[in-house]
C-alpha positions in Angstrom: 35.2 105.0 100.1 38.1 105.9 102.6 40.7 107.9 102.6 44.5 107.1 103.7 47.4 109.4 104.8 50.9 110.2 102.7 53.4 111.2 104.6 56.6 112.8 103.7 58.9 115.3 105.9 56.8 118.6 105.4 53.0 117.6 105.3 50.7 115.2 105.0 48.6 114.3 101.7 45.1 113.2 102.4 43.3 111.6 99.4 40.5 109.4 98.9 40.8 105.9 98.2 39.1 102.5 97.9 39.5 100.5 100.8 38.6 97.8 98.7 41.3 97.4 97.1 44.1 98.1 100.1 45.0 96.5 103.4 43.6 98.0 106.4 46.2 98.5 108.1 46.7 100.4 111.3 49.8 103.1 112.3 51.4 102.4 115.4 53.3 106.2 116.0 52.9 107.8 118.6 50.2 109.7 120.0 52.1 112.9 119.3 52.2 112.2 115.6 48.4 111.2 115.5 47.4 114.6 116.7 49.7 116.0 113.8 48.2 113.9 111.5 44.8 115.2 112.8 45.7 118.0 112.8 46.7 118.6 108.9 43.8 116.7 108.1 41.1 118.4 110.2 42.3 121.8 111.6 38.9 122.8 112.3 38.9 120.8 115.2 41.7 122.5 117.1 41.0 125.1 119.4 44.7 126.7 120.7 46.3 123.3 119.8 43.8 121.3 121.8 41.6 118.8 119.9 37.7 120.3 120.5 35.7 117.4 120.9 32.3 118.7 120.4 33.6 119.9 116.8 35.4 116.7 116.0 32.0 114.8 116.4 30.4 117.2 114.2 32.6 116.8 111.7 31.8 113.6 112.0 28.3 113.8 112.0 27.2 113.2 115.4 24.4 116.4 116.4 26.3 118.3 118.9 25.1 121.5 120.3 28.1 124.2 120.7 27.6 124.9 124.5 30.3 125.3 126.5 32.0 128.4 126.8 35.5 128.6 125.3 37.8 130.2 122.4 35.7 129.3 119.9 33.5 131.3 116.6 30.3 130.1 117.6 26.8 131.5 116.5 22.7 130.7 116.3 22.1 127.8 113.8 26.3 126.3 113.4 25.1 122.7 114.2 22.5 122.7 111.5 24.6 124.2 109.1 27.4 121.3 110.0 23.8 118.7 109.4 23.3 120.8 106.0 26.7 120.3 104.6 26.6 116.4 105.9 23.7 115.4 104.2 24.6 113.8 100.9 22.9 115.2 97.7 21.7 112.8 94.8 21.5 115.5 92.2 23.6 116.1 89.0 24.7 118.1 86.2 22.9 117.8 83.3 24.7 119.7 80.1 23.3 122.1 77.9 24.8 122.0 74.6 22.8 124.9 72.8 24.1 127.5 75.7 27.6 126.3 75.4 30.2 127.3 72.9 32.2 124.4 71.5 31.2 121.9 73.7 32.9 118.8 72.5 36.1 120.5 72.6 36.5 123.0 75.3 37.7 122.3 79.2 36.4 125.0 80.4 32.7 124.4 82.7 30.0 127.1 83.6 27.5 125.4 85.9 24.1 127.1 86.7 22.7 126.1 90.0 22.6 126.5 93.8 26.2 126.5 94.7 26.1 123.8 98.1 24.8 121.7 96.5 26.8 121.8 93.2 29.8 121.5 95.6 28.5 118.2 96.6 27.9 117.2 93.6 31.4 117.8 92.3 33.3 115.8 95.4 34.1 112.4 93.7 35.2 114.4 90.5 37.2 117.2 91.9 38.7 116.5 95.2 41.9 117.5 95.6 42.2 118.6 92.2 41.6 122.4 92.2 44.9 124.7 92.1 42.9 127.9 93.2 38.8 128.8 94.9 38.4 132.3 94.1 34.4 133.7 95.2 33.7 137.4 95.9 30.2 136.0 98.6 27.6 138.9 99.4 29.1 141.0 101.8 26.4 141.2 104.2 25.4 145.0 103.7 22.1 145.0 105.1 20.8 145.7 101.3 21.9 142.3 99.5 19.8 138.9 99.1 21.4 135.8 100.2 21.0 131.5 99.9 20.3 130.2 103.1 20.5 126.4 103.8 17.9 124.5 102.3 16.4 122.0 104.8 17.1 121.8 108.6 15.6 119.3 111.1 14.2 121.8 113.7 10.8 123.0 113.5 8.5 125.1 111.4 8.2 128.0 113.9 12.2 128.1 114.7 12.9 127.4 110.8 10.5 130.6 110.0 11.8 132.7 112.6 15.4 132.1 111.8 15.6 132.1 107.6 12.0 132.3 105.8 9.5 130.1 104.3 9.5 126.1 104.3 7.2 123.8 103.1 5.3 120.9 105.3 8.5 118.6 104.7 10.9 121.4 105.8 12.0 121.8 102.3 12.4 125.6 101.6 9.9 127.1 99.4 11.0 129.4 96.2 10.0 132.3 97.8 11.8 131.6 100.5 15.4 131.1 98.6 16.0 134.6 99.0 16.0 136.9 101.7 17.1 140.4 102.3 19.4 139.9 105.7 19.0 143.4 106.9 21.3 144.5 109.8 17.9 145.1 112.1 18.0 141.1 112.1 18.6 140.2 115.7 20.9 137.1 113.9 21.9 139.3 111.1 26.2 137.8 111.4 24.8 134.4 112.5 22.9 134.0 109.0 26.1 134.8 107.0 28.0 132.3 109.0 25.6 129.7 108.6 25.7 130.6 104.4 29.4 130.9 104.4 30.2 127.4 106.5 29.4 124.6 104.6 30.0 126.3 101.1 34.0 127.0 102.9 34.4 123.5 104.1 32.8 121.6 100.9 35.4 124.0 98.7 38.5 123.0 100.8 38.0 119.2 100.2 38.3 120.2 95.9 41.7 121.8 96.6 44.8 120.3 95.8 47.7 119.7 98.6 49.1 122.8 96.9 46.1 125.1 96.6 44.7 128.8 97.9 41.6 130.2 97.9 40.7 134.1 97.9 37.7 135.3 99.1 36.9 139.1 98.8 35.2 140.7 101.5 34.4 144.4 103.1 34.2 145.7 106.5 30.9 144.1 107.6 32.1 140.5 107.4 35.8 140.7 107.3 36.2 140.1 111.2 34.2 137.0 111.3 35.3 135.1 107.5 38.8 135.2 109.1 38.0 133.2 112.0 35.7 131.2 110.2 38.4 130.3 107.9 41.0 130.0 110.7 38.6 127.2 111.7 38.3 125.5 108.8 41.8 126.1 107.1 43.8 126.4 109.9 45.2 129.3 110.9 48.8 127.8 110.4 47.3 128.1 106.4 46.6 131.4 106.5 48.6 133.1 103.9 47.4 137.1 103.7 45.0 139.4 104.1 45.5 141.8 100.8 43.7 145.6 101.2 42.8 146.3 97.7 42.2 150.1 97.1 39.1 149.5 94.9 38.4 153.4 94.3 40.2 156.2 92.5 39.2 159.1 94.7 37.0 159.8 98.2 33.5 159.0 98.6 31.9 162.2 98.6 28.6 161.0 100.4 30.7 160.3 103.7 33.5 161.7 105.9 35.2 158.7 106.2 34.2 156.6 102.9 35.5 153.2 102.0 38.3 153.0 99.6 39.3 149.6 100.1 38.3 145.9 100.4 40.2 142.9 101.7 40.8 139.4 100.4 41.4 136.9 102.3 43.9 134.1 100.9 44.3 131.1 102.7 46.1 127.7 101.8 45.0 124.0 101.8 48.5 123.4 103.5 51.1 126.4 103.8 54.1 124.1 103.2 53.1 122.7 99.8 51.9 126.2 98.6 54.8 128.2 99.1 57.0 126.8 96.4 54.5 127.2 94.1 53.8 130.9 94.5 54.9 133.2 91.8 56.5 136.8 91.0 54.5 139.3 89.2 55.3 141.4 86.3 56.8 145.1 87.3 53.5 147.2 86.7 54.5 150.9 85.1 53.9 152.6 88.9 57.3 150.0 89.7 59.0 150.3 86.6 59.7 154.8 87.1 61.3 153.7 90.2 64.1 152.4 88.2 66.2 155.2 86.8 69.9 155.5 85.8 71.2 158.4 87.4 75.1 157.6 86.7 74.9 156.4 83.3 74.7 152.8 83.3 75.3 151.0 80.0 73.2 147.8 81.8 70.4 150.9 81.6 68.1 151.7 84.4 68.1 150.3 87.7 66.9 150.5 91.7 68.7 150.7 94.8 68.1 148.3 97.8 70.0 148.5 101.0 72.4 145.7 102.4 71.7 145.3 106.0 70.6 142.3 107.2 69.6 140.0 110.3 72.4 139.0 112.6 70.8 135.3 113.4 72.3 133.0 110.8 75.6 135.4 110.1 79.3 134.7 109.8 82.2 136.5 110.8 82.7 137.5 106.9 79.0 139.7 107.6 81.3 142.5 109.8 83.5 144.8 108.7 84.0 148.3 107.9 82.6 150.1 104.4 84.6 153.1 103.3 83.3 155.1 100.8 84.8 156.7 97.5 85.0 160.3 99.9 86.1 158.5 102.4 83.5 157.8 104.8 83.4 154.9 106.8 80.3 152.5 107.8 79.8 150.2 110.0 76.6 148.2 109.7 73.6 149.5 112.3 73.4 148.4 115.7 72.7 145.2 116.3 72.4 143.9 112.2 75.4 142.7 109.3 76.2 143.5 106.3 73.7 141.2 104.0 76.8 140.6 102.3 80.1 138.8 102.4 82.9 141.1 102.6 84.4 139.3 99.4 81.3 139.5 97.5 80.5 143.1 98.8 84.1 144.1 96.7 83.6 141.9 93.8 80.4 144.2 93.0 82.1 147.3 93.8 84.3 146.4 91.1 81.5 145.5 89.3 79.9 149.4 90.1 77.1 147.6 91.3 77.8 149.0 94.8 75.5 153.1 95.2 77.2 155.5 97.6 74.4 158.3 96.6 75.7 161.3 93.6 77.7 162.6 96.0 79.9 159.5 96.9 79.4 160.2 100.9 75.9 157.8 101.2 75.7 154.9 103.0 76.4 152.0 100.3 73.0 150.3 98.4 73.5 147.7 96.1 72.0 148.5 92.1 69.0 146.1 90.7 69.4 146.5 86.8 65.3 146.6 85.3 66.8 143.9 82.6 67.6 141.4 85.0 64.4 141.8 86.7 61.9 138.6 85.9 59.3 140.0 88.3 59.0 140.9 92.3 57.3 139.6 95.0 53.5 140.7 95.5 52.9 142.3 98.7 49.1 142.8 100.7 48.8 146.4 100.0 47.6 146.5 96.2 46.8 149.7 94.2 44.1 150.7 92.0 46.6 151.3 89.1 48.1 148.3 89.7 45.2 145.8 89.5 41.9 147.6 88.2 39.2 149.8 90.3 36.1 149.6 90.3 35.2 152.1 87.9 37.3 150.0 85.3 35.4 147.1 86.1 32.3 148.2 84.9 33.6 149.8 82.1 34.8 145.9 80.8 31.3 145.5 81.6 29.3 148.4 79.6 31.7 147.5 76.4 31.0 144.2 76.6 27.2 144.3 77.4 26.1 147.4 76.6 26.0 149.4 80.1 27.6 149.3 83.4 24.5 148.8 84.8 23.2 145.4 84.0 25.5 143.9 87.1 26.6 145.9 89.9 30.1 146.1 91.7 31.9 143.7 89.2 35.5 142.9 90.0 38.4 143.9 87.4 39.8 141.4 85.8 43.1 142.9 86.3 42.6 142.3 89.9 41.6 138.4 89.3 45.0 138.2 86.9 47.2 139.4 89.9 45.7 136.1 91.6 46.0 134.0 89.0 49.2 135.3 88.4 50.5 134.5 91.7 48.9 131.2 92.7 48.4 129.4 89.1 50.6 127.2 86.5 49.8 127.3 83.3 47.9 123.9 83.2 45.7 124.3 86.3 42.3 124.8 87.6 40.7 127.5 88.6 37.3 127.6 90.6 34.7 130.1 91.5 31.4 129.3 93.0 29.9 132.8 93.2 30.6 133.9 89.5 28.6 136.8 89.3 29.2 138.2 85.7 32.4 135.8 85.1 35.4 137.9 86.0 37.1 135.3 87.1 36.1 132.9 83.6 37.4 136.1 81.1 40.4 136.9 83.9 41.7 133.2 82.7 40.8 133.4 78.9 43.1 136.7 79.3 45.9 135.5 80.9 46.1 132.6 78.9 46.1 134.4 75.7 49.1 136.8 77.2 51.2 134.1 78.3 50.2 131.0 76.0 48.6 128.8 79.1 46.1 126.2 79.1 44.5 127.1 82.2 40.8 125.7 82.7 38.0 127.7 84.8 35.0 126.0 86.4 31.9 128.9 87.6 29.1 128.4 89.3 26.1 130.2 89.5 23.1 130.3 90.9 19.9 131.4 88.2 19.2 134.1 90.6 16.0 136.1 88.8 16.6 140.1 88.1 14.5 142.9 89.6 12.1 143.7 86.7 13.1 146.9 87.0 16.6 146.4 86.5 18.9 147.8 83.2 19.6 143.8 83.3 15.9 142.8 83.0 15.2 145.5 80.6 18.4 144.8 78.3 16.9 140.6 78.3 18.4 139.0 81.4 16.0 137.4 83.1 19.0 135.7 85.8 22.3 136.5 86.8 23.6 133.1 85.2 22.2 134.8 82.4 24.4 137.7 82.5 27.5 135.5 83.4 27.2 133.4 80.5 26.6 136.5 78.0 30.0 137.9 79.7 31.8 134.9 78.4 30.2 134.5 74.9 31.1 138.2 74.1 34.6 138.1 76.2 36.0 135.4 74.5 34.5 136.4 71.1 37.0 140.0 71.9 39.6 137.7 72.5 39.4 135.5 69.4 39.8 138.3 67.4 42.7 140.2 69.3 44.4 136.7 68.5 43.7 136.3 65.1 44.5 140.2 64.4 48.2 138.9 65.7 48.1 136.0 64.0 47.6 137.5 60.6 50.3 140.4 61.3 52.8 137.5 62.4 52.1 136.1 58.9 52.3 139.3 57.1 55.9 140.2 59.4 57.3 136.2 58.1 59.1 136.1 61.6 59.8 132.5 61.1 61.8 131.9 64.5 59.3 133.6 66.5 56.9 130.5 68.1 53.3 131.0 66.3 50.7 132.5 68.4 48.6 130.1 70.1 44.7 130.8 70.3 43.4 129.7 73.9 40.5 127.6 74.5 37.9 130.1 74.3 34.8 128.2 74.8 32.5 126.7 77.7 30.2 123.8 78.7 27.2 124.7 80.1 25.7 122.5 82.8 22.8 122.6 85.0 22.0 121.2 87.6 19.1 118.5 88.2 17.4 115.7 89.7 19.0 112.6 89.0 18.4 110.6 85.9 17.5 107.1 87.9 14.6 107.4 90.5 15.8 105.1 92.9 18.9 108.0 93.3 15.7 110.7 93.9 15.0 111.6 97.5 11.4 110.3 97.9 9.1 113.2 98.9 6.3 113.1 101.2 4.1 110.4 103.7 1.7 109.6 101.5 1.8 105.7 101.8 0.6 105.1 97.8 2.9 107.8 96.8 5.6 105.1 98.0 4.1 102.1 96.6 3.6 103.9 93.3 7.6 104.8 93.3 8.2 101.6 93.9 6.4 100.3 90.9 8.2 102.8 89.4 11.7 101.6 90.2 10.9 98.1 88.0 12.1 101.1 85.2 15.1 103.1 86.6 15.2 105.7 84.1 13.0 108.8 85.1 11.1 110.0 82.1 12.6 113.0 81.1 16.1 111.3 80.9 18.2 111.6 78.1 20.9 109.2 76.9 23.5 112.2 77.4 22.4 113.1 80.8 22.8 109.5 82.1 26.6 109.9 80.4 26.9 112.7 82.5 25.6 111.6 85.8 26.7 108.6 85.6 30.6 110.0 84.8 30.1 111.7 87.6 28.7 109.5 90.0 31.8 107.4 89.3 34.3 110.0 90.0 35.0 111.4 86.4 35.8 114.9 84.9 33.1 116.7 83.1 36.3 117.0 80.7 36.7 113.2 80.5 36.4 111.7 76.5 33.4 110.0 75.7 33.2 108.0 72.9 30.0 106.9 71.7 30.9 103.1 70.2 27.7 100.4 68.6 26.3 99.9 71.8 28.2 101.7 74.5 30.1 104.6 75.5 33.8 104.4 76.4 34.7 106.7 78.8 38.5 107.8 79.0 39.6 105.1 76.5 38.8 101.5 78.6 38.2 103.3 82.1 34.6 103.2 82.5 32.2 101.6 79.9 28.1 102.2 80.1 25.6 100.8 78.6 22.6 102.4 78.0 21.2 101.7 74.8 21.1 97.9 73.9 22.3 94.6 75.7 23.4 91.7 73.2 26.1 89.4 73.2 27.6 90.9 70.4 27.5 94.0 72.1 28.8 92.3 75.4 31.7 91.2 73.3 32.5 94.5 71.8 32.9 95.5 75.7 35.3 93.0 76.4 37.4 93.5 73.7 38.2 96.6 74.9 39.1 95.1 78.8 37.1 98.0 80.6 38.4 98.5 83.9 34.5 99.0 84.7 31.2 98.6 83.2 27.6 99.5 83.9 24.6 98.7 82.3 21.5 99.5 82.5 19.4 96.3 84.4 16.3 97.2 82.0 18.2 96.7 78.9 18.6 92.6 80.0 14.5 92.0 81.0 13.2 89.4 79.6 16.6 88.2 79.2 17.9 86.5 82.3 20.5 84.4 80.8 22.0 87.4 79.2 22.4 89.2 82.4 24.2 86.1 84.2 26.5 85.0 81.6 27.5 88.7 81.1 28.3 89.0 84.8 30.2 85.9 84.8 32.3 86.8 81.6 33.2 90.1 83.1 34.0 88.6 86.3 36.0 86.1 84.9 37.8 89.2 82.6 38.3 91.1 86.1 36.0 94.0 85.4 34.1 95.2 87.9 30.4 95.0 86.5 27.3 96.5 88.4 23.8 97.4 87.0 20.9 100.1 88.1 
């Protein structure tokens, strides 16, 4: 695979391609417009506008050691974590049908495993696809348990000294996964950064040209995720830092006690994103501020003022206001009049012109609430405006019982004001740190209030709960546990909100009123694995007959726990497919969006072969297993789909 450059006169689109199938051609611009290019593509490479060398070879892979002194976020352990996120993974998703609610139907995805390397797994699938990344990380308190990077190449002593336990082979042990990164840990940031890094720059390459990400954050980490994501965004993508006031009153236990947190939001390129942004609804703290003190028959409305910048004005911008008193105004030193002269007297006639009750005020013009569709969101957002966090564990207690089988749960008001702002009605949404699924019942919500068909894909890791935890106690033995329980019972509320609606729309006959729509509701479940095909396994160990036995192994590909539907699944995958894609189970083979991909895995006849072509596949592959003993079979069938221009290959 390659990838080639789109070019239009705002930004450049970077998607993956074939090469195979395209000339190789080289540009001959400019060496100006290959640093833009570069640029766009790889910000993280620029320091101050300059292209950092060391940086741009380990993007690429080359081991560099970040020496040299200059403006740069460097800490203990960055090159490894650059080798960690390099090093390609051979695992995949298996699904889990039983844990899933109406699996053959439903586009939504909760995936339980170790989030790196689920976003490796999901590369060939989802890049570029993704409208929106939302994760709320650990903040790095000092009290919370984090996922370090599983396998460096340095050795046992620095590995120990630096994250935890590791086996002989370097790989990290399970006691090991977590760790409690106290603030008495003389690399206590560097060990957040070398978490947060790869996970950042794996979840950038799944974004579309027009997509955002959100990260929430506290005080601890705040200072450092911002020029971590400068780095690997771009700090031209930057976007906003939003304070959310996350508590209702003071922290009693300290004089100066937290009320807020931050997120972070940052764009894939700011160019393509803007156009895409949204207004959000006027929340009921907005709508007082409209009132009618004169009597309006248009009904309530707010004032704004009608000074504005003096760069792009015309002549038409200056002149003098007089007032119904008879009080003259000229606009302030050194700004217009927002508006044309003309225009400013056609809404005077219009009495959308306020001089105050008196007559004598300086003139505002009058925003009627009916002809309001929404307002721009600003960074500063209020507890009664998007949820606290006292309300966010309420939605947890009614839906599980007590507030206290997950801690600090976000709103889901809050994640609606994202998705609100960022999404379409059609798009994807992605969070690899669900937690308890905010973000998953946050889009079954929002898509029940405004009839959308967005589709969620959380990730989490099986994290096991303190035995003496309300969680543990109440049955969860892991956090994916809780997350998926969230979901079951969420969108169970929500089906019945929606058919309580449905059957008073009925009762009402309001015939031109369009039908209530119930939202996809359900989840696949997938987990993740070792692959289905051992040659794909990473082979373990130095033990010489170890290897030959593999290798006797490999004469059968299939490992021995495989199941028909996992290969689907990995193999969809492995080729670049949705976990949404159709699968149709036909005599013989599985089609896979209609003729895009064909596999056999069950039997290998000529009959069967024929089937195949019939349906002019734009790809087939077969297991090699299913032709032994046949070798005639296996070469006429590559010939016949040569000869039909499918592209055939076997494992």
């Amino acid at each position: 695979m390659g990838h080639k450059f789109i070019m239009n006169n705002k930004f450049v689109y970077f998607c993956s391609v074939n090469w195979d199938n395209c000339m190789d051609g080289k540009s001959q611009t400019p060496q100006e417009e290959r640093i833009k290019i570069l640029q766009s593509l790889m910000p993280e490479v620029f320091d101050e506008g300059k292209i950092d060398w060391e940086k741009l070879k380990a993007t690429l892979g080359e081991k560099v050691n970040f020496a040299n002194e200059r403006y740069v976020l460097n800490w203990a352990g960055k090159s490894d974590a650059f080798r960690v996120m390099q090093q390609p993974s051979s695992a995949t998703l298996v699904p889990c049908r039983k844990e899933s609610v109406d699996f053959d139907h439903t586009e939504n995805i909760f995936i339980e495993g170790e989030n790196m390397e689920v976003l490796k797994v999901l590369q060939k699938s989802y890049f570029g696809k993704v409208k929106m990344i939302y994760i709320d990380p650990p903040y790095n308190t000092g009290n919370d348990s984090f996922i370090y990077p599983d396998k460096f190449s340095e050795t046992k002593e620095e590995y120990l000294r630096r994250v935890g336990d590791k086996d002989e082979e370097g790989y990290m042990t399970r006691e090991g996964m977590f760790r409690k990164n106290s603030k008495e840990n003389g690399q206590y940031h560097s060990n957040w950064l070398n978490m947060m890094m790869p996970r950042l720059y794996l979840a950038k390459s799944l974004l579309r040209e027009d997509g955002v990400i959100f990260v929430s954050i506290d005080d601890n980490e705040v200072h450092n995720l911002r020029l971590l994501m400068n780095e690997i965004f771009g700090e031209e993508n930057f976007v906003a830092s939003i304070v959310w006031q996350k508590r209702t009153s003071p922290d009693a236990r300290y004089n100066l006690g937290a009320a807020h947190d931050y997120i972070l939001v940052f764009s894939k390129y700011l160019e393509a994103l803007k156009p895409t942004l949204n207004k959000v609804v006027l929340t009921s703290e907005r709508i007082n501020d409209y009132k009618n003190p004169d009597d309006d028959p248009r009904g309530p409305w707010a004032s704004v003022h009608i000074t504005g910048q003096t760069g792009h004005a015309t002549s038409s911008q200056f002149y003098m206001i007089t007032t119904p008193t008879g009080t003259e105004y000229e606009p302030p030193v050194g700004r217009c009049w927002a508006l044309a002269e003309q225009t400013f007297k056609d809404l005077c006639n219009d009495n959308r012109i306020w001089f105050g009750a008196d007559g004598n005020s300086r003139p505002r013009k009058k925003v009627f609430l009916s002809e309001v569709d929404g307002v721009n969101s600003w960074t500063w957002w209020t507890n009664t405006e998007v949820g606290h966090n006292q309300e966010a564990s309420k939605e947890i207690k009614d839906l599980l019982g007590s507030a206290d089988i997950f801690t600090n749960p976000k709103p889901t008001r809050l994640l609606k004001q994202m998705l609100t702002i960022a999404t379409q009605k059609d798009d994807v949404i992605f969070d690899f740190f669900a937690g308890s699924c905010t973000t998953a019942h946050a889009v079954m919500q929002l898509n029940k209030e405004d009839g959308g068909h967005r589709k969620y894909i959380c990730v989490q890791m099986p994290e096991l709960c303190d035995e003496t935890s309300e969680a543990y106690k109440a049955g969860y033995s892991t956090i994916a546990e809780i997350g998926k329980e969230r979901i079951r019972r969420a969108s169970a509320k929500i089906r019945a909100e929606v058919e309580a609606e449905q059957a008073k729309q009925k009762e009402q006959l309001q015939f031109e009123e369009q039908p209530i729509e119930m939202p996809d509701l359900g989840f696949k479940v997938f987990k993740l694995s070792e692959s289905n095909f051992k040659q794909w396994r990473e082979i373990k160990g130095s033990n010489k007959e170890e290897w030959k036995q593999q290798m006797v192994d490999f004469i059968n590909p299939v490992a021995e726990n495989a199941t028909t539907d996992n290969m689907v699944y990995e193999l969809l995958l492995k080729s670049g497919k949705s976990l949404n894609s159709t699968i149709e189970h036909r005599d013989g083979f599985y089609a896979i969006n209609g003729k895009e991909l064909i596999l056999m895995l069950e039997s290998a006849t000529q009959e069967t072969v024929d089937a195949i072509l019939a349906e002019h596949p734009q790809k087939v592959i077969a297991l090699d297993n299913l032709f032994e003993g046949n070798d005639q079979l296996k070469t006429n069938t590559a010939l016949q789909m040569r000869d039909a221009g499918v592209e055939f290959r076997t494992i």
